[in-house]
C-alpha positions as CSV (number, residue, x, y, z in Angstrom):
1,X,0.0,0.0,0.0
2,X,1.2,3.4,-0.8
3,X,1.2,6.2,1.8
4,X,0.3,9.7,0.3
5,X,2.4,12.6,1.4
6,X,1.7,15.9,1.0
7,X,5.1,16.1,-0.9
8,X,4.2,13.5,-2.7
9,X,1.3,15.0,-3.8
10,X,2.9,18.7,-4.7
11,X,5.7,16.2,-7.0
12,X,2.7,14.9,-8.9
13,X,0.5,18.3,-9.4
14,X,3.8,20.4,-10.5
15,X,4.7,17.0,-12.8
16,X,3.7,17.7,-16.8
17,X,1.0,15.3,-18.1
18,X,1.8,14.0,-21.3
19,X,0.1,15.2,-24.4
20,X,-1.5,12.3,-26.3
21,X,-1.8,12.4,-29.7
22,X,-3.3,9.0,-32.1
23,X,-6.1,8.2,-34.1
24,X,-9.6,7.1,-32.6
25,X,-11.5,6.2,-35.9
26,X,-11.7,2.7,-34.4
27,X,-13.3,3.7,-31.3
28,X,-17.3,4.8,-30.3
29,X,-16.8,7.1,-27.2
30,X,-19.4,7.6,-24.5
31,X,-18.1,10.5,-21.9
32,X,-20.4,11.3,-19.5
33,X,-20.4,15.4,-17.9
34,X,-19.2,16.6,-21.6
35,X,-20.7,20.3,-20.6
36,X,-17.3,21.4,-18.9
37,X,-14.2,21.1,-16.9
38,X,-12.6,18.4,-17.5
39,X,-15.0,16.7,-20.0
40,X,-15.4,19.5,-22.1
41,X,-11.8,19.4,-22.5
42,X,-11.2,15.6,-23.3
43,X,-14.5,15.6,-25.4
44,X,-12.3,18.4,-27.7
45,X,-9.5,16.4,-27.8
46,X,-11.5,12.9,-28.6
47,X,-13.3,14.9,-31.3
48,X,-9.7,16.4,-32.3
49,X,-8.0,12.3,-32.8
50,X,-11.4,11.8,-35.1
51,X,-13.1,9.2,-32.6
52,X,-15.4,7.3,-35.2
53,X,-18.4,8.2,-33.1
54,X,-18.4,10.1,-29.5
55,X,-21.4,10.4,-27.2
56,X,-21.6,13.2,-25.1
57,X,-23.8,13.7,-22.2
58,X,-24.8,16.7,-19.9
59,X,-27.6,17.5,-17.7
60,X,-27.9,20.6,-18.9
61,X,-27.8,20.1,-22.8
62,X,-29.1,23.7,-23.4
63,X,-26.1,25.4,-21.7
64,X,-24.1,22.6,-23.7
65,X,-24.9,22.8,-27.0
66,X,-23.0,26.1,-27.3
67,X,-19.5,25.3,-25.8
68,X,-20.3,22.1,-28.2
69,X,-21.0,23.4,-31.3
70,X,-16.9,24.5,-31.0
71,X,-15.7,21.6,-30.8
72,X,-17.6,19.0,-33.5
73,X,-15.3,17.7,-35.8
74,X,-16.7,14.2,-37.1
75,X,-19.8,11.9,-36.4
76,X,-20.8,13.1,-33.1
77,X,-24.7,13.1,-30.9
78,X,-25.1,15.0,-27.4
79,X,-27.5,13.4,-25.1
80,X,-29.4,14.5,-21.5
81,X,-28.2,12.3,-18.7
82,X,-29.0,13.2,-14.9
83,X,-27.5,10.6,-12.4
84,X,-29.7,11.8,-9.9
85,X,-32.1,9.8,-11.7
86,X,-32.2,5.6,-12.3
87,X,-35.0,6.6,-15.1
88,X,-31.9,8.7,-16.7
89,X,-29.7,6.5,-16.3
90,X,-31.6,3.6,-17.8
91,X,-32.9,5.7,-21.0
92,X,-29.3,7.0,-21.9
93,X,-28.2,2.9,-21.6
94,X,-30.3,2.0,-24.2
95,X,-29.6,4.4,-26.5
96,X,-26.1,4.6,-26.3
97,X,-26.6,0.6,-26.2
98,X,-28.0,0.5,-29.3
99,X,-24.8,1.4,-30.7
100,X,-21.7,0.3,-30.9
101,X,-19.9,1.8,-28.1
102,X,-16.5,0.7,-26.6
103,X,-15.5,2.5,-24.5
104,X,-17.2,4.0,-22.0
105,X,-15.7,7.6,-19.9
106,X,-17.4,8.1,-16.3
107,X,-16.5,11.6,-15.9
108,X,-19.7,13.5,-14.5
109,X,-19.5,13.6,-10.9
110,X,-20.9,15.8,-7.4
111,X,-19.1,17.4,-4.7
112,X,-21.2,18.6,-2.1
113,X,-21.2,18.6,2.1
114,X,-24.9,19.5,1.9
115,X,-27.2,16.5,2.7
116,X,-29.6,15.9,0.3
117,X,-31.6,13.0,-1.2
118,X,-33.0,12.2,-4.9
119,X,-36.0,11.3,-6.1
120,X,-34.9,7.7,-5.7
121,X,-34.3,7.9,-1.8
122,X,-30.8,8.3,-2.1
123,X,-28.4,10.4,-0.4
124,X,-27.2,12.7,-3.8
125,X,-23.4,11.7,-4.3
126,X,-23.8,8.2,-3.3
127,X,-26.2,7.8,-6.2
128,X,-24.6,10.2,-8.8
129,X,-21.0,8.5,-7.6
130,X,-21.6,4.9,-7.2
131,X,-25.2,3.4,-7.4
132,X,-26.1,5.8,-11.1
133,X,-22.2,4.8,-12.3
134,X,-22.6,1.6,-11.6
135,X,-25.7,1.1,-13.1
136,X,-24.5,2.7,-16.2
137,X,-21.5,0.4,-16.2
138,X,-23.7,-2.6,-15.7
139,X,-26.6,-1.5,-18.4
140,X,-24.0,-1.0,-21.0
141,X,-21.8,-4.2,-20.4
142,X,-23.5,-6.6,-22.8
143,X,-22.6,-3.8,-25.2
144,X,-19.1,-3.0,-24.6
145,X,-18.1,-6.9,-24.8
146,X,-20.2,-7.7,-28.1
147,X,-18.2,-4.5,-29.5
148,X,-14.9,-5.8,-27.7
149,X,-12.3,-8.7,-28.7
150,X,-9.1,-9.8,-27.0
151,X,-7.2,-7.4,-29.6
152,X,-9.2,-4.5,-28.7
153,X,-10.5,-5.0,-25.4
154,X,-13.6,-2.2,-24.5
155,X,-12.3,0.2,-22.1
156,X,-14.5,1.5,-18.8
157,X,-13.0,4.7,-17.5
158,X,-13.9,6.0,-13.8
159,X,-12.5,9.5,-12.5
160,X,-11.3,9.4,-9.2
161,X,-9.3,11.6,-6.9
162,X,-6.2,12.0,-4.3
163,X,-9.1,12.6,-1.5
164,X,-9.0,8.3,-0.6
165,X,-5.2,8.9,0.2
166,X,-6.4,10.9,3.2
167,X,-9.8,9.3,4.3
168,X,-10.0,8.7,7.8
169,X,-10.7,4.9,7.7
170,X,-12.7,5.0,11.3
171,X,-15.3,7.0,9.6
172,X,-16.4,4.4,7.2
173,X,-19.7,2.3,7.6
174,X,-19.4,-0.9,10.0
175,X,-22.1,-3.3,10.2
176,X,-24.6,-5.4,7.6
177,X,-26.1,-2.2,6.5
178,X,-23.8,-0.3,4.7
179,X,-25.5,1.9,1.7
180,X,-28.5,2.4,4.3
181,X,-26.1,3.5,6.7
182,X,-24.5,5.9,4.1
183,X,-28.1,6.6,3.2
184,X,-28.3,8.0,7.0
185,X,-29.2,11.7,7.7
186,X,-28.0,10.9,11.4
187,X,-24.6,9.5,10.0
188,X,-24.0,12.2,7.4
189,X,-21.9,14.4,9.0
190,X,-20.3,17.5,7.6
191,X,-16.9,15.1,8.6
192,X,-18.8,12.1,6.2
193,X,-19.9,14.4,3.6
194,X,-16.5,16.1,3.3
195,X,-15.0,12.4,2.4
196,X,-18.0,11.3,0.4
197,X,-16.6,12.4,-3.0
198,X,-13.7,10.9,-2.5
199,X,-15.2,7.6,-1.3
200,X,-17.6,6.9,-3.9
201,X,-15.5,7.9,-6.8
202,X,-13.1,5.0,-6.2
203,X,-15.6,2.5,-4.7
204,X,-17.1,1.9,-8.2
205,X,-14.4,1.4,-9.8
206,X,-12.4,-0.8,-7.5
207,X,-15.6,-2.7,-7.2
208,X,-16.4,-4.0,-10.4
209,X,-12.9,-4.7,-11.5
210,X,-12.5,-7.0,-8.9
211,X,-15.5,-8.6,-10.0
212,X,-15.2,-8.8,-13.8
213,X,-14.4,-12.5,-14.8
214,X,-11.2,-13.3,-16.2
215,X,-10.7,-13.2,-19.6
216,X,-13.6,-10.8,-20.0
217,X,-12.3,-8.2,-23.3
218,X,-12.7,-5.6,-20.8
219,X,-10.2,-2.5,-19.0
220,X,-11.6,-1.1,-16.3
221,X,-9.5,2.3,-14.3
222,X,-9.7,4.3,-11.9
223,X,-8.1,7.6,-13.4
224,X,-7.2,10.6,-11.1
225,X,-6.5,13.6,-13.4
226,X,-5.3,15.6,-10.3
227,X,-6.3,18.4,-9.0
228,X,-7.2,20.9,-11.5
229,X,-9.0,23.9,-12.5
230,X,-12.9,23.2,-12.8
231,X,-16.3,24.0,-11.2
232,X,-16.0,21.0,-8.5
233,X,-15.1,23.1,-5.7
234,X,-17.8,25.9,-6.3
235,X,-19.2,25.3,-3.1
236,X,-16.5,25.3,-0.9
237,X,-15.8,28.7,-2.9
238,X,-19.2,30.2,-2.3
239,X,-17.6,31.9,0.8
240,X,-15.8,35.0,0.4
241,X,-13.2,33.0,3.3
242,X,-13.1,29.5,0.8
243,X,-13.0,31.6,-1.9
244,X,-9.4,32.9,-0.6
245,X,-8.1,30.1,0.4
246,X,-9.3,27.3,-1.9
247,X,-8.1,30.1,-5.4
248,X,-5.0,30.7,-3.5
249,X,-4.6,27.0,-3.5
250,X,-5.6,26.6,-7.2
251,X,-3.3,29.1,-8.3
252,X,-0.5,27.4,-6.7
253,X,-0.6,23.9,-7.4
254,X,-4.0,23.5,-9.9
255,X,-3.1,21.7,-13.1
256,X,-5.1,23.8,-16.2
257,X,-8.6,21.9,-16.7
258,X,-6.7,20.8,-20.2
259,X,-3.9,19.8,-18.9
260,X,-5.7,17.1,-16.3
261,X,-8.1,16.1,-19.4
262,X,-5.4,14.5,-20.9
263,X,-5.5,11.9,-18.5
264,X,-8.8,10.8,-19.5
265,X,-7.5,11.0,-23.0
266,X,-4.7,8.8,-22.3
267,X,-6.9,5.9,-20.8
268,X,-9.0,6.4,-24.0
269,X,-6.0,6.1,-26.4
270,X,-3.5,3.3,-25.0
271,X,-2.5,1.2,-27.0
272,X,-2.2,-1.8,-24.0
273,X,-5.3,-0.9,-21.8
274,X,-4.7,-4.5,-20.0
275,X,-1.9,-3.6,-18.2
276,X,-4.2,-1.1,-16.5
277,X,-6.6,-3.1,-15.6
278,X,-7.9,-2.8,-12.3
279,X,-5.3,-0.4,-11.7
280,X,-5.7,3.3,-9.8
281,X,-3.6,5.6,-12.6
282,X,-2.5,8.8,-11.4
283,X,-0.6,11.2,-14.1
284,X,-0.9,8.4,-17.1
285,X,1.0,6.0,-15.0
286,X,0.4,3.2,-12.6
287,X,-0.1,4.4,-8.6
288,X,0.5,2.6,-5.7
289,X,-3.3,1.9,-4.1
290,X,-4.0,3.6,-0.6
291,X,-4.6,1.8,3.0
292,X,-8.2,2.7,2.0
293,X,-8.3,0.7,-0.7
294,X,-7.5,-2.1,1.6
295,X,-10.2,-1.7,3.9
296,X,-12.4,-1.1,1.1
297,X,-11.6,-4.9,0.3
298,X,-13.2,-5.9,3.4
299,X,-16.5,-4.1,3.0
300,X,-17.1,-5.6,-0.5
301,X,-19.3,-8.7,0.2
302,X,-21.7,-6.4,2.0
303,X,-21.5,-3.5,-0.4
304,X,-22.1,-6.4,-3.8
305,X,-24.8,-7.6,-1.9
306,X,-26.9,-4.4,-1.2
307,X,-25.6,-2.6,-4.6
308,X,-27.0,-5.7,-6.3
309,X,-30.4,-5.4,-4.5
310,X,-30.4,-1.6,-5.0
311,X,-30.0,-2.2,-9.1
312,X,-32.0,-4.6,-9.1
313,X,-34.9,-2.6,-8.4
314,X,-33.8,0.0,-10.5
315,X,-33.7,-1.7,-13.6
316,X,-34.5,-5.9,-13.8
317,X,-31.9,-6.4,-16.2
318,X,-29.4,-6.1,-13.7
319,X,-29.9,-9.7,-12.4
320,X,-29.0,-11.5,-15.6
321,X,-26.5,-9.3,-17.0
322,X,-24.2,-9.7,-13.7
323,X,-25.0,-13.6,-13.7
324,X,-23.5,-13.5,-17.3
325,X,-20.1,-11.4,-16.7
326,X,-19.7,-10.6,-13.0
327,X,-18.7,-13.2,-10.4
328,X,-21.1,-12.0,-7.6
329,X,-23.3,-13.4,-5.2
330,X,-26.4,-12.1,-6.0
């Protein structure tokens, strides 16, 4: 296990990441959170390598179809998708399902201490983080391996963070209950919610690459970008004080929101995704996992189970499609 040091972490933010250039005309893209930051700048440099067809989704395609309309260059569809929202979730599988996508980008995301739930009953970034990914991932599984071979295995794409490096382990969910418990106003502290984005971004990942049978044509990463110049930390910056201290922050050690987009557009474009399999990939190279991580691996029976349960209800698909590819009790 790797220990993150705050030195550590200033080496990696003041490191270059590598421009990547190629040619995508083999590969259907789906990127989720296209409208900006980070997505709007990988979804400029996907369009830029001529991906043969890229999927772009927002929730809010009305204030995207502008900063789109800059960037198309080739075959190219923009869709609504609102992960606060199974229904979402499940319409935006079967239409990108219905084509030949290979690759799949999980790049929309929430930040947020408020405590809030979703139409659904669930606490907002747990469902926008995890349970919505997840389902996603699941939904569009069949697809990715029919449009996959052991040649050109499909490629699932998760953004993550540094924040697990520093999550206080003593914090996390104990018990036989562990979404309901994260589902829990009463356990929801400001101290929870501070580590929730951080938490779910990694869980989803880590999860269902340790369940993807062997041999399935299939890369799955966790891919940090960094931390970089984007609209995540509005919030914290709505104060006059967090706007001080988190720009002064930014100014120092933020990677440009293109810069960190190339790490999305590296996990896209490698010419050997297996070797990253399962892997947490910070800067377009292979990163040490965190004592986090490790404990994570303790929780997973619990968390399969009750994620399993959760999708299930969402959408009844679910059941068969993890009996076919994912070795999970169920």
């Amino acid at each position: 296990m790797v220990h993150m040091t705050y030195i550590r972490f200033l080496r990696d933010q003041w490191a270059q990441i590598p421009l990547i250039n190629g040619d995508l005309s083999a590969r259907s893209i789906l990127l989720t959170g296209a409208g900006s930051g980070l997505g709007l700048e990988a979804a400029a440099h996907l369009a830029a390598m001529r991906s043969q067809w890229l999927f772009l989704t927002h929730r809010n395609l009305g204030g995207f179809q502008p900063a789109f309309a800059a960037l198309r260059n080739g075959p190219s569809q923009t869709m609504h998708l609102d992960l606060t929202s199974f229904a979402s979730v499940r319409k935006i599988a079967s239409e990108a399902g219905a084509a030949n996508i290979d690759t799949f980008v999980g790049n929309a995301t929430l930040a947020t201490r408020n405590f809030a739930k979703t139409e659904d009953g669930w606490e907002t970034v747990l469902q926008v983080n995890y349970l919505s990914n997840a389902l996603l991932f699941i939904l569009l599984l069949p697809h990715l391996i029919k449009n996959s071979s052991p040649d050109s295995p499909a490629r699932a794409i998760f953004l993550s963070s540094y924040g697990h490096h520093f999550v206080n382990t003593s914090k996390l969910p104990k018990g036989n209950s562990i979404l309901n418990c994260l589902n829990d106003p009463a356990y929801c502290t400001p101290v929870v919610m501070r580590n929730r984005y951080d938490v779910s971004k990694i869980m989803v990942a880590d999860e269902l690459a340790s369940r993807l049978r062997h041999n399935t044509p299939i890369s799955i990463m966790s891919v940090n970008p960094g931390f970089c110049h984007s609209r995540l930390t509005r919030e914290t910056e709505s104060t006059p004080f967090g706007k001080l201290v988190v720009g002064s922050f930014k100014r120092l050690v933020a990677h440009p929101t293109e810069e960190g987009s190339r790490t999305i557009v590296h996990a896209v474009a490698t010419p050997d995704p297996r070797r990253f399999h399962g892997q947490y990939i910070t800067g377009c190279q292979i990163a040490g996992k965190s004592d986090f991580l490790a404990t994570l691996e303790g929780l997973h029976e619990t968390t399969q189970r009750e994620t399993i349960e959760v999708l299930g209800k969402a959408d009844p698909r679910v059941g068969d499609i993890i009996k076919a590819h994912l070795d999970c009790e169920q």
